[in-house]
C-alpha positions in Angstrom: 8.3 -5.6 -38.4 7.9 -8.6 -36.5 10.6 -7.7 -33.8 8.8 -4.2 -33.9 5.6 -6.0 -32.9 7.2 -8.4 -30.2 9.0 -5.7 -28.7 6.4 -3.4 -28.3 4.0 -6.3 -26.8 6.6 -6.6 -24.2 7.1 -2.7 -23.1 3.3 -2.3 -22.8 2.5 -5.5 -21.3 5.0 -4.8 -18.4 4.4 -1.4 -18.4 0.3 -2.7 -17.5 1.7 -5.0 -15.0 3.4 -2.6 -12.9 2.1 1.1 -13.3 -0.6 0.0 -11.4 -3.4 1.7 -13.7 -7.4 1.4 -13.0 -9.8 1.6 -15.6 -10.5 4.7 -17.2 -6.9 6.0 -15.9 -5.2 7.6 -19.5 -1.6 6.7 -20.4 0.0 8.4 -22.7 2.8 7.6 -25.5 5.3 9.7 -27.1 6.7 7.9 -30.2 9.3 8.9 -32.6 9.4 6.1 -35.7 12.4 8.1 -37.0 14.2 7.0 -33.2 12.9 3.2 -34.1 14.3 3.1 -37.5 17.8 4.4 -36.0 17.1 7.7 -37.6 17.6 11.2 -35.7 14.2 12.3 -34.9 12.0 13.6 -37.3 13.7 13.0 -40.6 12.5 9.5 -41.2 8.4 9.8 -40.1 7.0 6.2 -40.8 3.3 5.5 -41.0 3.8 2.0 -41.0 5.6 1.6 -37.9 3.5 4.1 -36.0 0.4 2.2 -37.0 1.9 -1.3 -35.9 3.0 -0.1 -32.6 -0.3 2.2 -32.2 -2.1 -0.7 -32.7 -0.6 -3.0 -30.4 -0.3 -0.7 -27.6 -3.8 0.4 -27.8 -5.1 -3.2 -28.1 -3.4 -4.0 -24.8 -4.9 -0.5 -23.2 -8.4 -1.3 -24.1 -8.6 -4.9 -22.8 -8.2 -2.8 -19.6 -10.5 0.1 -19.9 -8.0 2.4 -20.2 -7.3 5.8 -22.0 -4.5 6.1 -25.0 -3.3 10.2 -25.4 -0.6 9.9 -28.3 1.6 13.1 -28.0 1.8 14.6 -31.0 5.6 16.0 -32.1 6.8 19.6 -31.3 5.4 20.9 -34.3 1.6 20.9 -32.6 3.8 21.7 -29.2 3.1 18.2 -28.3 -0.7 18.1 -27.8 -1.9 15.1 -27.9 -5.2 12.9 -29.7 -7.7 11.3 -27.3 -11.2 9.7 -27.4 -13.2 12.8 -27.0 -15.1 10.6 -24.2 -11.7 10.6 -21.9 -11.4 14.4 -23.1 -14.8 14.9 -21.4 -15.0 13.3 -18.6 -11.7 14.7 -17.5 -12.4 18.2 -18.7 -9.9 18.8 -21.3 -10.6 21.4 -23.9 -10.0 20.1 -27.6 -8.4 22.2 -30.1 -8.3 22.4 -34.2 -6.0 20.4 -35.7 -5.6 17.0 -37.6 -2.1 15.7 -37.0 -0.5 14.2 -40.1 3.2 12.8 -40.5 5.3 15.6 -40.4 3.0 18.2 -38.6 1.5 15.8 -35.4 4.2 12.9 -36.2 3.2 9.0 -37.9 2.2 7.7 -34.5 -0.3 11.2 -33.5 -1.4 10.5 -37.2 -2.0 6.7 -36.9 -3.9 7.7 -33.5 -6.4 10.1 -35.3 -7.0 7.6 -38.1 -7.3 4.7 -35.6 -9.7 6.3 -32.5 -13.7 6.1 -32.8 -14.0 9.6 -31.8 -10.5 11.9 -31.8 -9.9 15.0 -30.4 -7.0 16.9 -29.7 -5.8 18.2 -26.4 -3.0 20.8 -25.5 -2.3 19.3 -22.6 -3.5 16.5 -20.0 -2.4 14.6 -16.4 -1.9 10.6 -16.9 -1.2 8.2 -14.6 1.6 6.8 -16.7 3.5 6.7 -20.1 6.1 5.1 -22.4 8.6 7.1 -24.2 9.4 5.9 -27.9 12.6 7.6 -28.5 12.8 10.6 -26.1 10.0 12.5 -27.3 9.9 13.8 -23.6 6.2 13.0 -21.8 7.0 14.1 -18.5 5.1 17.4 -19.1 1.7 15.2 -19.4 2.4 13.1 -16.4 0.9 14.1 -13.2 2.9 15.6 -10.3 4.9 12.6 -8.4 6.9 10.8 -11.6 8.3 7.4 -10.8 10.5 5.6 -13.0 9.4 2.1 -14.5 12.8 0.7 -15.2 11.3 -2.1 -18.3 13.5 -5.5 -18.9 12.7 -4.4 -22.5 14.2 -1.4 -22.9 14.5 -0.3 -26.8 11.9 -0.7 -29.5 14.0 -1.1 -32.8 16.2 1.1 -32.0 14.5 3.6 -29.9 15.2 3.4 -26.4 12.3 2.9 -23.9 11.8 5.1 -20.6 8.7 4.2 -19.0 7.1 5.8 -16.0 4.0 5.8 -13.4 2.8 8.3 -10.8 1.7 8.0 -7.2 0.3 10.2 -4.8 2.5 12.8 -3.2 3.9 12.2 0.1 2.6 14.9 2.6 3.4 15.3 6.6 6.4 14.9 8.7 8.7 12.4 10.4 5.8 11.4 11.8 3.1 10.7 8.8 2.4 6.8 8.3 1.4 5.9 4.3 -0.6 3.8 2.5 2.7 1.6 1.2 -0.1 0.4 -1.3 -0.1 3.6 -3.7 3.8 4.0 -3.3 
């Protein structure tokens, strides 16, 4: 569990380093404990795990103001669990359902359980996000995806893909950018 802990401290701290997030900006983590334990996904959910990486990941988060979404497995079509206060003040509609470990997945669950006030969202648009495992975020990022190639790239045995969004790029030959949001 140690290297679980260690490794995990590593993707998220990096992760913070270079997505170049602001307070109150939501990031949001797809985690598949069956992937870290070097299980195919979904037949070896572990509460444990998803509670220790949870944890750290959303210790590091809150130092800087900003929003955890957990995305929940394809069994709840991969909503995701938020602080009802980030589900407000971004307009996202909650829905009814309590994840659990094999409906929501461990680390949805461990979210829910772990939050001061949890809601559930079908869908959101963060600024950047860490895949455990390939549980496939890229539907909850916003528009303009760019890869955050990590140094750490596997937690246990899960692979790591990590990315951030910028602004889009609009005009011609002739546009000049702010090389400060790229």
């Amino acid at each position: 569990m140690e290297n679980i802990v260690n490794e995990t401290k590593v993707v998220i701290d990096e992760l913070l380093e270079r997505a170049k997030l602001r307070r109150g900006d939501i990031c949001v983590i797809g985690c598949s404990t069956s992937e870290i334990t070097g299980s195919n996904p979904g037949t070896n959910s572990t509460p444990q795990i998803a509670e220790t990486v949870f944890s750290v990941i959303y210790e590091a988060l809150n130092e800087k103001g900003i929003y955890i979404a957990a995305q929940c497995c394809e069994h709840l079509n991969r909503a995701l669990v938020i602080e009802e206060e980030a589900a407000e003040k971004y307009g996202y509609e909650p829905v009814n359902v309590i994840p659990q470990p094999k409906a929501g997945g461990s680390f949805a669950t461990a979210a829910y359980k772990a939050l001061k006030k949890p809601v559930v969202v079908e869908k959101i648009r963060a600024c950047a996000g860490i895949d455990i495992g390939g549980v496939l975020i890229g539907m909850h990022l916003k528009e303009t995806a760019v890869p955050v190639p990590l140094k750490q790239r596997s937690i246990g045995q899960a692979r790591i893909i990590a990315a951030r969004t910028r602004p889009k790029f609009v005009g011609g030959e002739r546009a000049v950018y702010d090389h400060s949001l790229m």
